[in-house]
N, C-alpha and C positions, 0 to 999 in steps of 0.2 A: 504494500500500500504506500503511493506515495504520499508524501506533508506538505502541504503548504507553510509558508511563512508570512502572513504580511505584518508589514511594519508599517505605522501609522504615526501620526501627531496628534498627542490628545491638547497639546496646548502650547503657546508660551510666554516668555517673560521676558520684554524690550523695552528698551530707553524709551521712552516718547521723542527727547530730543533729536535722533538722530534715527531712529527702526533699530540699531542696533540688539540682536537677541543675542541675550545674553543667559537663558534655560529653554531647554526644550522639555519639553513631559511628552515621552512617547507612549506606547505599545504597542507590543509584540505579538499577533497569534497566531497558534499554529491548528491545522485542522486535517485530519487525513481521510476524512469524508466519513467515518464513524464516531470519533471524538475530539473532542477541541482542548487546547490549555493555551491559556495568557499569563503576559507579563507586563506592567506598569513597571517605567521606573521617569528619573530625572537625570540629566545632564547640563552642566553648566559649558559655557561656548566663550572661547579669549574667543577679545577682539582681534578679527582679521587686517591686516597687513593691507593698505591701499582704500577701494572704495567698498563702500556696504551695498548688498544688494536690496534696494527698499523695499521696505517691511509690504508696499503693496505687492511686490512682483511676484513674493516670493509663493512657491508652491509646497506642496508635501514632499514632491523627488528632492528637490532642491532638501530641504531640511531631513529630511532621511540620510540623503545622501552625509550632510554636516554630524549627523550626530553616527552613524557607520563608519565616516572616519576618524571622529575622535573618537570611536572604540578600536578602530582597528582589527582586521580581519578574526584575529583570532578570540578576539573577545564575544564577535559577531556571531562567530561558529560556536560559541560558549556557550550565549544563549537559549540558539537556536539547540543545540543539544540535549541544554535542560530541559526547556520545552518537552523534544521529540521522547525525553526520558519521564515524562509524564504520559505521555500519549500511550506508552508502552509501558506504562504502570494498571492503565486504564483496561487495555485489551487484556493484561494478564497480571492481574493483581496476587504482589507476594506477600501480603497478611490480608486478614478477613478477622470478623468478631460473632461474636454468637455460641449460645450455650448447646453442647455436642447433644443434652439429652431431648431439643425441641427438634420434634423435625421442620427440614429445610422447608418452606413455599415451590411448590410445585405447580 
């Protein structure tokens, strides 16, 4: 089964004076068409070097893209791992609860 990953922008946090962002609030989901798992988190964003792209222009690639490279790849693949190590908790769960003398739901 293959996973999706999408990444998304739940928000963020810019100067007024200049668009400058300076937090992004993402999320991450993955879904393998049976079960899904998310992730929230925050990243803070230094100011870039030259001109700012104004806070009108900008889109989700554009800020995905910014916050995927200050993770850098391998952090990226981190995530996304975690995730897929839920999704594969999901299909094959290795604990369960329940007293052995009720029987199961049938």
């Amino acid at each position: 089964m293959t996973t999706t990953f999408s990444w998304s922008i739940a928000q963020l946090e810019r100067e007024t004076a200049d668009g400058y962002v300076l937090t992004v609030h993402y999320t991450v989901d993955a879904n393998d068409g049976t079960y899904s798992a998310g992730a929230y988190g925050s990243i803070g964003l230094e100011r870039p070097e030259g001109e700012l792209v104004p806070f009108a222009e900008l889109t989700p690639e554009i800020v995905v893209g910014w916050v995927k490279d200050k993770f850098g790849d391998e952090k990226v693949v981190e995530i996304e791992a975690a995730l897929q190590a839920q999704l594969d908790e999901q299909h094959a769960p290795s604990k369960a609860s329940g007293l052995p003398w009720v029987a199961a739901p049938v």
